[in-house]
C-alpha positions as CSV (number, residue, x, y, z in Angstrom):
1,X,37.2,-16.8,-7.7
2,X,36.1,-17.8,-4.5
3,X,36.4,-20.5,-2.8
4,X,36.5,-23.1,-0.1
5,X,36.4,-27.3,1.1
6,X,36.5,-30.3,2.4
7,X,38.4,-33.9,1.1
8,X,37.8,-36.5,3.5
9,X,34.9,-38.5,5.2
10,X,33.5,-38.3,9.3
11,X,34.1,-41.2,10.6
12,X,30.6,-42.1,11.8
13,X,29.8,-43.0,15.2
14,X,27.5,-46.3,15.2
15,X,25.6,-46.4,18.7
16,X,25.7,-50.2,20.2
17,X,22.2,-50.8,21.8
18,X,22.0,-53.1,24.7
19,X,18.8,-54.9,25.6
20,X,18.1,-55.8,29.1
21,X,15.6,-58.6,29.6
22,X,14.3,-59.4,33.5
23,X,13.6,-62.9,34.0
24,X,12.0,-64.3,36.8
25,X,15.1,-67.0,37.2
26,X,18.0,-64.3,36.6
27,X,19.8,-61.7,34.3
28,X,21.2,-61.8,31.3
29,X,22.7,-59.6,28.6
30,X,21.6,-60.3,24.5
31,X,23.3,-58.2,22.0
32,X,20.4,-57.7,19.3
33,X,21.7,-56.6,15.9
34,X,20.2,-55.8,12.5
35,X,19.6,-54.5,9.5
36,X,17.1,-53.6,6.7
37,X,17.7,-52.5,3.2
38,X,19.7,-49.1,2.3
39,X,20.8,-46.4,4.6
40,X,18.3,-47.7,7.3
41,X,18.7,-50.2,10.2
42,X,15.9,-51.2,12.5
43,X,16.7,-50.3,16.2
44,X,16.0,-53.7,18.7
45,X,12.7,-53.9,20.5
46,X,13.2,-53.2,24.5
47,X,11.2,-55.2,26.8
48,X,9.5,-53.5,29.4
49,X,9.2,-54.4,32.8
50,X,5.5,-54.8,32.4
51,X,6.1,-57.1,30.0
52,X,5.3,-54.9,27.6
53,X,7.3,-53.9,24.3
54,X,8.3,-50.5,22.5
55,X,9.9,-50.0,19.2
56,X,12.3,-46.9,19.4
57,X,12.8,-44.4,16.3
58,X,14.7,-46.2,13.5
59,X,18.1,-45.3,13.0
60,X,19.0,-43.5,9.4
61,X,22.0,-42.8,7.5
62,X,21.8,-39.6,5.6
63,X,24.6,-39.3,2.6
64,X,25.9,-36.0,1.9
65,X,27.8,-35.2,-0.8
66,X,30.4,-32.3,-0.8
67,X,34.2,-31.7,-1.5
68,X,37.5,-30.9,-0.1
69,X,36.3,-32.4,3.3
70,X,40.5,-32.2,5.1
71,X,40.4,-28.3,4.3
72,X,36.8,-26.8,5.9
73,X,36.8,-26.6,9.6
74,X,33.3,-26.6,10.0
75,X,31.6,-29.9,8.8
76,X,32.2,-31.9,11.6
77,X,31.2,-29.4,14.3
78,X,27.6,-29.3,12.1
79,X,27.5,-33.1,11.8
80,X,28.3,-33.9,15.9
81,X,26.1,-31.0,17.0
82,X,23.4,-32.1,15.0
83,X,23.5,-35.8,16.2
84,X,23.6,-34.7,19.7
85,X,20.0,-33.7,19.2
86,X,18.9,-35.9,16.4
87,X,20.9,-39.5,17.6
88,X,19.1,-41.9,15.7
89,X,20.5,-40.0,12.4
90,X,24.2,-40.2,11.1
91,X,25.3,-38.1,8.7
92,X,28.6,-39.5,6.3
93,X,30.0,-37.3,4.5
94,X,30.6,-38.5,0.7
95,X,33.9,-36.5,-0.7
96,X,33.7,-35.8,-4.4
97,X,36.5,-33.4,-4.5
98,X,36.4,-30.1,-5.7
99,X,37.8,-30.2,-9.2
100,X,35.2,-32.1,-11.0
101,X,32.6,-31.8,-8.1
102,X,30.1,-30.9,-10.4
103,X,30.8,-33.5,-13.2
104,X,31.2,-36.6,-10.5
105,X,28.0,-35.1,-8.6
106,X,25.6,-34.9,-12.0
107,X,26.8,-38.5,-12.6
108,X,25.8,-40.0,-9.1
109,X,22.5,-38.1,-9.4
110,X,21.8,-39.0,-12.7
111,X,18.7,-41.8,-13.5
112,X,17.2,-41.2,-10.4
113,X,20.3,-42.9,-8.1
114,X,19.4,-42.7,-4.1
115,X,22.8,-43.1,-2.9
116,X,23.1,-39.2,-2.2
117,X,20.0,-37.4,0.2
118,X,21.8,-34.3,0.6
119,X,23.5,-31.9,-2.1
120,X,25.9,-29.1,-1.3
121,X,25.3,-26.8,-4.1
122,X,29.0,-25.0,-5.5
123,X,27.7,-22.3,-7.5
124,X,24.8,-21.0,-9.6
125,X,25.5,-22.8,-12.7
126,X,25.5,-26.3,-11.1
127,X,22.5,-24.8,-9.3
128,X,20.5,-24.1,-12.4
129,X,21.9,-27.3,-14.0
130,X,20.6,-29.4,-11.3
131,X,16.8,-27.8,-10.8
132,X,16.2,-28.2,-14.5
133,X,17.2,-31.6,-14.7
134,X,14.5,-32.1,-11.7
135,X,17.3,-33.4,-9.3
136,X,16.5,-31.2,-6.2
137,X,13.6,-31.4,-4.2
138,X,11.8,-28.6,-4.0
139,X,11.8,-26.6,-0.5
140,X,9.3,-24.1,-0.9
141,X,6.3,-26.0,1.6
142,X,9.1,-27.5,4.0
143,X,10.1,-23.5,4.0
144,X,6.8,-22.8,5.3
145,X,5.9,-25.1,7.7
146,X,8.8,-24.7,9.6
147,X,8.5,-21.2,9.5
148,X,11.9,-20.3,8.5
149,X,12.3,-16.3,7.9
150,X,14.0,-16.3,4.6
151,X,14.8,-12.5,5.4
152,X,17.0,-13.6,7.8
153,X,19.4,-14.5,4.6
154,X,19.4,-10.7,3.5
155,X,17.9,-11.4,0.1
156,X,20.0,-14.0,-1.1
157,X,16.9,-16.3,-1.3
158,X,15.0,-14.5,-3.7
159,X,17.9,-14.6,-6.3
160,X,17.8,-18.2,-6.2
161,X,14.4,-18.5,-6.6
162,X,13.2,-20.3,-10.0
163,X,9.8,-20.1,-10.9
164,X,8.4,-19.0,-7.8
165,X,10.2,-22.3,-6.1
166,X,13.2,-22.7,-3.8
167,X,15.3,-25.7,-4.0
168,X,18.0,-25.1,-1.7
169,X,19.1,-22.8,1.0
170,X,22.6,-20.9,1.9
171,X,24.8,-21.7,4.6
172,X,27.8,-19.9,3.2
173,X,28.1,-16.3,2.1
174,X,31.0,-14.5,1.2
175,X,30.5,-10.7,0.5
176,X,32.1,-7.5,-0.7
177,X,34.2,-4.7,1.6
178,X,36.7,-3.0,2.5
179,X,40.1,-3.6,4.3
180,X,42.0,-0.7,5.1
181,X,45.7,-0.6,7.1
182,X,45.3,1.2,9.8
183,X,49.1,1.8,10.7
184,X,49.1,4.1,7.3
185,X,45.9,5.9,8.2
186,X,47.4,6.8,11.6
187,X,50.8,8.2,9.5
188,X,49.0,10.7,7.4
189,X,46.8,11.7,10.1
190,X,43.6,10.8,7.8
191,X,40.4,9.5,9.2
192,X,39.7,6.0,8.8
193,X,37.1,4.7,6.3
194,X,33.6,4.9,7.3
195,X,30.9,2.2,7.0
196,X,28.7,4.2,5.2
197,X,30.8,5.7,2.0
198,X,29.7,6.5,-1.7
199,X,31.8,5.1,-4.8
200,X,33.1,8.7,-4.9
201,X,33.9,9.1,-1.7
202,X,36.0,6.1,-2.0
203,X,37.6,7.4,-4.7
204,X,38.0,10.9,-2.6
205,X,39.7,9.1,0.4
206,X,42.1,7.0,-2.1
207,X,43.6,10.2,-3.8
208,X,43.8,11.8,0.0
209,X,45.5,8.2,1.5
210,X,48.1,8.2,-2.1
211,X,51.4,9.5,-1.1
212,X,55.1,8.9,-2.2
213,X,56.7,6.9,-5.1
214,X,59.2,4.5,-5.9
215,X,59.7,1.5,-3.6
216,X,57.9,4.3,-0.8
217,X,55.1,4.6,-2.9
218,X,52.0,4.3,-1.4
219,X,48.7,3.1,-3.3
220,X,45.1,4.4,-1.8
221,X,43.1,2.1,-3.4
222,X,43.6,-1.4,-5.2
223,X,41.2,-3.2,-7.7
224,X,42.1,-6.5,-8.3
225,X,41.9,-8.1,-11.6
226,X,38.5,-9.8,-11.3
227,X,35.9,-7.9,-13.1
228,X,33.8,-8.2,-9.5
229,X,35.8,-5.2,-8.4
230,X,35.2,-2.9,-10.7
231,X,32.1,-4.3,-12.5
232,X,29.9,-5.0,-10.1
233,X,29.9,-1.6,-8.1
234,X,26.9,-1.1,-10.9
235,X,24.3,-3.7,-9.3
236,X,24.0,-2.2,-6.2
237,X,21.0,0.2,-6.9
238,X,19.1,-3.4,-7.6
239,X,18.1,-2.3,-11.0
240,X,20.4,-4.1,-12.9
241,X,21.9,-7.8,-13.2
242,X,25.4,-8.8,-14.9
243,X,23.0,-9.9,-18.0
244,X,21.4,-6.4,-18.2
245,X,23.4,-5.7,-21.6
246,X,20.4,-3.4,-23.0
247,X,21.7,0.3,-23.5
248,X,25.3,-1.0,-24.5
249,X,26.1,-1.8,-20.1
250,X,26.0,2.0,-19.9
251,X,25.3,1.7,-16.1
252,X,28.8,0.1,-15.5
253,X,30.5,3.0,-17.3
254,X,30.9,5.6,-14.4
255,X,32.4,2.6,-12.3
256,X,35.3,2.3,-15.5
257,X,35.8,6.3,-15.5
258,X,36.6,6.4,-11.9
259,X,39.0,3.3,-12.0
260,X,40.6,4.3,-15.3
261,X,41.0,7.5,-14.0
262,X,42.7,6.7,-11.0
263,X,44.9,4.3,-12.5
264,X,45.9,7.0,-14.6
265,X,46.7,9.6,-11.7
266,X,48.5,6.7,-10.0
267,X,46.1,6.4,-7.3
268,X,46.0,2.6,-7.9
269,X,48.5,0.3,-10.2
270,X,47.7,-0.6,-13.3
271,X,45.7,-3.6,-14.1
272,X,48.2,-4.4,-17.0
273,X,51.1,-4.6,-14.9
274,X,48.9,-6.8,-12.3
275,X,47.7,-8.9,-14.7
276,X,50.9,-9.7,-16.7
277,X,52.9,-10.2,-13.6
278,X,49.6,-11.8,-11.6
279,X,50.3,-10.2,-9.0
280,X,49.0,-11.2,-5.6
281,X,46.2,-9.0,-3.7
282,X,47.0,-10.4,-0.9
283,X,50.9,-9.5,-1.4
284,X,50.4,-6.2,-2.0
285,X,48.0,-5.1,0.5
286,X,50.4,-7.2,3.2
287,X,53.3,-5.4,1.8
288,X,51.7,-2.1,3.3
289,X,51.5,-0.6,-0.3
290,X,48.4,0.1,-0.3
291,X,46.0,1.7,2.3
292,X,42.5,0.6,1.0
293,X,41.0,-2.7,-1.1
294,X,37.8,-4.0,-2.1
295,X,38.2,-7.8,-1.4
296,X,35.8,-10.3,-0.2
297,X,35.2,-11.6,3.3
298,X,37.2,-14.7,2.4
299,X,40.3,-13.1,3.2
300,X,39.9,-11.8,6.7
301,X,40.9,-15.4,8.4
302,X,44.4,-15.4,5.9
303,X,45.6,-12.0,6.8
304,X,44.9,-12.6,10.4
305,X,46.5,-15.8,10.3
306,X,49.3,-13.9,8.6
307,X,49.3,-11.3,10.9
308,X,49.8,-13.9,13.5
309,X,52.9,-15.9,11.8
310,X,54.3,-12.5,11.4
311,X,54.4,-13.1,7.4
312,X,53.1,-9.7,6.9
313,X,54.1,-5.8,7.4
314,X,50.8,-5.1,8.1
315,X,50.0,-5.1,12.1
316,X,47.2,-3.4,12.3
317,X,44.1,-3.6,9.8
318,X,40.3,-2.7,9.8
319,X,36.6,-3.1,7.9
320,X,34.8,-0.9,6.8
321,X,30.9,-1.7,4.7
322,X,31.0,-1.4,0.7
323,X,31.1,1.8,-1.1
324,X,27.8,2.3,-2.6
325,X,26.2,4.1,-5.7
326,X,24.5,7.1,-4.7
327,X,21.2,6.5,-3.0
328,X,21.6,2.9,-1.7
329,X,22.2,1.9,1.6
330,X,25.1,1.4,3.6
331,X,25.6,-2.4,3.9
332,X,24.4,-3.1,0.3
333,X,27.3,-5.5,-1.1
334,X,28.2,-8.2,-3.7
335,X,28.5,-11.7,-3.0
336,X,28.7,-15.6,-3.5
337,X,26.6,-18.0,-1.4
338,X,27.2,-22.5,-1.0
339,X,23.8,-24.0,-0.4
340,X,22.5,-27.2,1.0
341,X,19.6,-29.1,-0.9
342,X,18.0,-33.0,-0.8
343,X,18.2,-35.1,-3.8
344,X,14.6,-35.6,-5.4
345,X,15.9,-38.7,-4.9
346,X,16.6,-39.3,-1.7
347,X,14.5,-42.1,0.2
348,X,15.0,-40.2,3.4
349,X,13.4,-36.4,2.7
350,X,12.0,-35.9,6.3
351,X,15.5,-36.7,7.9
352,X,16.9,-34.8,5.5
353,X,15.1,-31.6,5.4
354,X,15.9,-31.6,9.4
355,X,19.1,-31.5,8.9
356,X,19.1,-29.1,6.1
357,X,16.9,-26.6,8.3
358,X,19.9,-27.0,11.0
359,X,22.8,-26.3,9.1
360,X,21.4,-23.1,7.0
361,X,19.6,-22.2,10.4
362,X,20.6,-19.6,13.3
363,X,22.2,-22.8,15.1
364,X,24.4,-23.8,11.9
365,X,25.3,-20.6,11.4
366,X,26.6,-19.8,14.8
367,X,28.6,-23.1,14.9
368,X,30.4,-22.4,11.0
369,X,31.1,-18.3,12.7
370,X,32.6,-20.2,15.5
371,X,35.6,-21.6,13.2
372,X,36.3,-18.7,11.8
373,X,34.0,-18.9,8.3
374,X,30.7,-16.9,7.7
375,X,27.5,-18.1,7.2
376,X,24.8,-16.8,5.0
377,X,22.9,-15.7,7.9
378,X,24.9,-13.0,9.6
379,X,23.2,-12.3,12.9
380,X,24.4,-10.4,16.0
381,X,24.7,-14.0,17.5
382,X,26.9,-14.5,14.2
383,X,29.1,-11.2,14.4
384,X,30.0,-11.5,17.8
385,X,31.5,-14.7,17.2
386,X,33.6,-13.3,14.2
387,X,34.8,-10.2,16.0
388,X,35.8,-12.1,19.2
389,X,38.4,-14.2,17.1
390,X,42.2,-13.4,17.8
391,X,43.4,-11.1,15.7
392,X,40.2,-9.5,14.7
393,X,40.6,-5.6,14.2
394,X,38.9,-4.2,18.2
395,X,37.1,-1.7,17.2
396,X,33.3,-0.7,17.0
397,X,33.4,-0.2,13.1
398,X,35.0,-3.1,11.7
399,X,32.7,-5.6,13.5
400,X,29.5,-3.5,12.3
401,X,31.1,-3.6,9.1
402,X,30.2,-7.9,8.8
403,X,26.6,-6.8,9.5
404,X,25.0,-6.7,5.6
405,X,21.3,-5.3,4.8
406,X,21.0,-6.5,1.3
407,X,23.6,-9.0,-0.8
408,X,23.6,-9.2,-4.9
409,X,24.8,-12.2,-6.4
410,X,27.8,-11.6,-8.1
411,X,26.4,-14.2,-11.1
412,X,22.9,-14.5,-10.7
413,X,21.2,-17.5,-12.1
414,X,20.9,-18.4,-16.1
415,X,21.3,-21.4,-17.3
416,X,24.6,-19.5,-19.8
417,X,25.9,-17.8,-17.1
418,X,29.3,-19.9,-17.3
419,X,29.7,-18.4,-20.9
420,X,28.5,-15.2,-20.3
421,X,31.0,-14.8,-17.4
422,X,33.8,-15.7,-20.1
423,X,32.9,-13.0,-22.4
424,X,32.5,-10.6,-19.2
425,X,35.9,-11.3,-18.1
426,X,37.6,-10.9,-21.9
427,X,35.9,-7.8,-22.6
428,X,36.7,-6.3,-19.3
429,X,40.1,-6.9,-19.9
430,X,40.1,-5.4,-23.2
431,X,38.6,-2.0,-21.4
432,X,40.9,-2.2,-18.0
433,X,44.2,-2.4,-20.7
434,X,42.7,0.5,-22.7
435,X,42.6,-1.8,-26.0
436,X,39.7,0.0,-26.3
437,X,38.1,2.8,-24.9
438,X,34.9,2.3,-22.6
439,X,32.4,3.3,-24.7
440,X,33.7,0.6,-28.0
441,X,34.4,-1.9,-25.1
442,X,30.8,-1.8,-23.2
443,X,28.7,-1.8,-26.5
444,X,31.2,-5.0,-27.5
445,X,30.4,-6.2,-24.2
446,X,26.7,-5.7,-24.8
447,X,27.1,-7.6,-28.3
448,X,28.7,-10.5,-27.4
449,X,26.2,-11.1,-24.3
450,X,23.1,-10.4,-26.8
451,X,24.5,-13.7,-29.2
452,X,25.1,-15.9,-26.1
453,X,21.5,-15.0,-24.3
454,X,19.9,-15.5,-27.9
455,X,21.4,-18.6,-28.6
């Protein structure tokens, strides 16, 4: 569902060293030049003037493997920043594209193949499919040594954690909240969304904001046709994953009553008509239709691009945090992370693990905020960034609504969670069409997930 990358290479910038030897007769000028086995090349020994000589730090060439590399903005800005303080290692970007990144990237890892030293890790699955074939070095001592605050990534860390070890660490982090059109708000003379609103608060506002009909009606809420935006309202408290299917998923079903019940009172369109006609969210929430939507953080650079081009209706938008269950606290969200790792493999681990601490570090973070994308670590450094972009809604609220205090996975890790989310998605279909009602549909739900996890 979400979604990002990259499809080309850097070209890499090879330093030319010049070696300046004092004779007692003259000057002269020697070009030294060479090179050892694999991603390594010896720099030339520099005579002194004491007659003495020094061997500088060897220059190495770190492979990292990614995809889409002509659609992210924020690869080179990482690579060139981190060379300015690290010159004796290049970085070369290895495009696998995005389609089969997985597939192409198991086969280049697999038997043990040091061609790759660092991994950009697409989603759980591949995660989980890459620790247990023992293709990712484990992080957990480098984590402590160089002191890195794992807090710092709002919790994200701990759901990634398999058997009390770490083997990568999130640069990327979409979350979970709320975009609102402001020019509607101002027209019914209703107060905007605040950052710190309860599911049925939401809900309250959405029948307030829902006015007209026909081509003039005017939606207060929209739920797109992921299951994120209706299921996952439920994990917030922290007691409960997407494979919690004990109890028949009885803690999703007051998130289905209060969708089902708007859609029925016309307080959002139905997910039928949506679905069937796959329509846009983006379309309908820039065709000023609807006043409120739960949409991740992706879309903030579109519809201010859009905004910009004047493709929209919409001229005037703002943030506001998640709604939450009852109980938890404001800033609790949903999201998806992209993490760096090193090959197990890779004959260059010390070089490596720099240059993973920089990108998933406060530095990395600021530099992928500056182009518009946001990092897994979302600090005021971060924030201000974000909010000083053109187009970004100016006030207070919006820009303390990018600040997160605790973000749930939308698919946590199992090694079936590719099938499970297939039998998720089918099953909430069947409930959102009212094929069933939400009681048959959640204990289905519960069955079908018991025979995958049991397999």
């Amino acid at each position: 569902m979400t979604d990002y990358f990259l499809r080309r290479s850097v070209p890499m910038k090879r330093a030319k060293r010049f070696v300046s030897l004092i004779l007692a007769v003259g000057l002269c000028f020697s070009t030294l030049a060479g090179c050892s086995g694999g991603n390594q090349t010896s720099a030339p020994k520099t005579a002194s003037a004491a007659g003495e000589s020094e061997t500088p730090a060897k220059s190495v060439k770190l492979v990292w493997a990614l995809w889409d590399a002509a659609k992210t903005t924020y690869y080179e800005p990482l690579i060139e920043e981190f060379q300015k303080e690290n010159p004796n290692i290049m970085i070369e970007m290895k495009d696998l594209g995005s389609t089969d990144y997985q597939t192409a990237l198991g086969t280049q890892l697999a038997g043990g193949d040091s061609g790759i030293d660092l991994v950009t890790v697409k989603d759980i699955p591949g995660y989980t499919s890459m620790t247990n074939a023992g293709q990712l070095q484990d992080l957990t001592q480098d984590i402590k040594d160089s002191n890195i605050d794992t807090s710092l990534y709002g919790g994200i860390t701990e759901q990634i954690t398999v058997n009390g070890k770490l083997y990568a660490l999130p640069f990327r982090s979409d979350f979970w909240l709320v975009y609102y059109n402001k020019d509607l708000f101002d027209k019914a003379k209703i107060s905007y969304p605040t950052n710190d609103m309860t599911v049925e608060q939401y809900d309250q506002l959405a029948r307030k904001m829902t006015s007209g009909n026909g081509n003039g009606k005017v939606y207060g809420a929209h739920y797109h046709t992921w299951r994120s935006a209706v299921q996952l309202f439920g994990i917030l408290d922290g007691k409960h994953t997407i494979y919690d299917y004990q109890d028949n998923y009885s803690w999703m079903k007051p998130y289905y009553q209060i969708v089902l019940k708007e859609q029925d009172d016309g307080i959002c369109q139905k997910y039928a008509t949506l679905k069937t006609s796959s329509i846009s969210y983006s379309g309908v929430f820039e065709n000023s239709t609807i006043a409120m939507m739960n949409m991740g953080s992706w879309f903030i650079a579109t519809l201010m691009a859009d905004i910009k081009a004047g493709k929209t209706q919409v001229k005037h938008f703002g943030l506001a945090k998640y709604p939450h269950p009852d109980g938890v606290k404001a800033g609790t969200t949903l999201g998806t992370i992209t993490s760096l790792a090193v090959s197990s493999a890779s004959q260059h681990k010390t070089e490596s693990l720099k240059f993973l601490n920089f990108v998933t570090g406060e530095k990395g973070a600021e530099i992928i905020a500056k182009t518009g994308n946001l990092p897994a670590i979302k600090n005021d450094a971060v924030v201000n960034a974000i909010s000083k972009m053109d187009g970004f809604p100016d006030d207070d609220n919006s820009k303390e609504a990018l600040k997160t205090v605790k973000t749930y996975l939308e698919m946590p890790i199992n090694s079936k969670s590719a099938e499970i989310d297939i039998a998720l998605n089918d099953d909430h279909d069947a409930i959102m069409t009212k094929s069933v009602s939400i009681d048959d549909g959640l204990k289905k739900m519960s069955e079908d997930i018991k025979k995958i996890v049991g397999k």
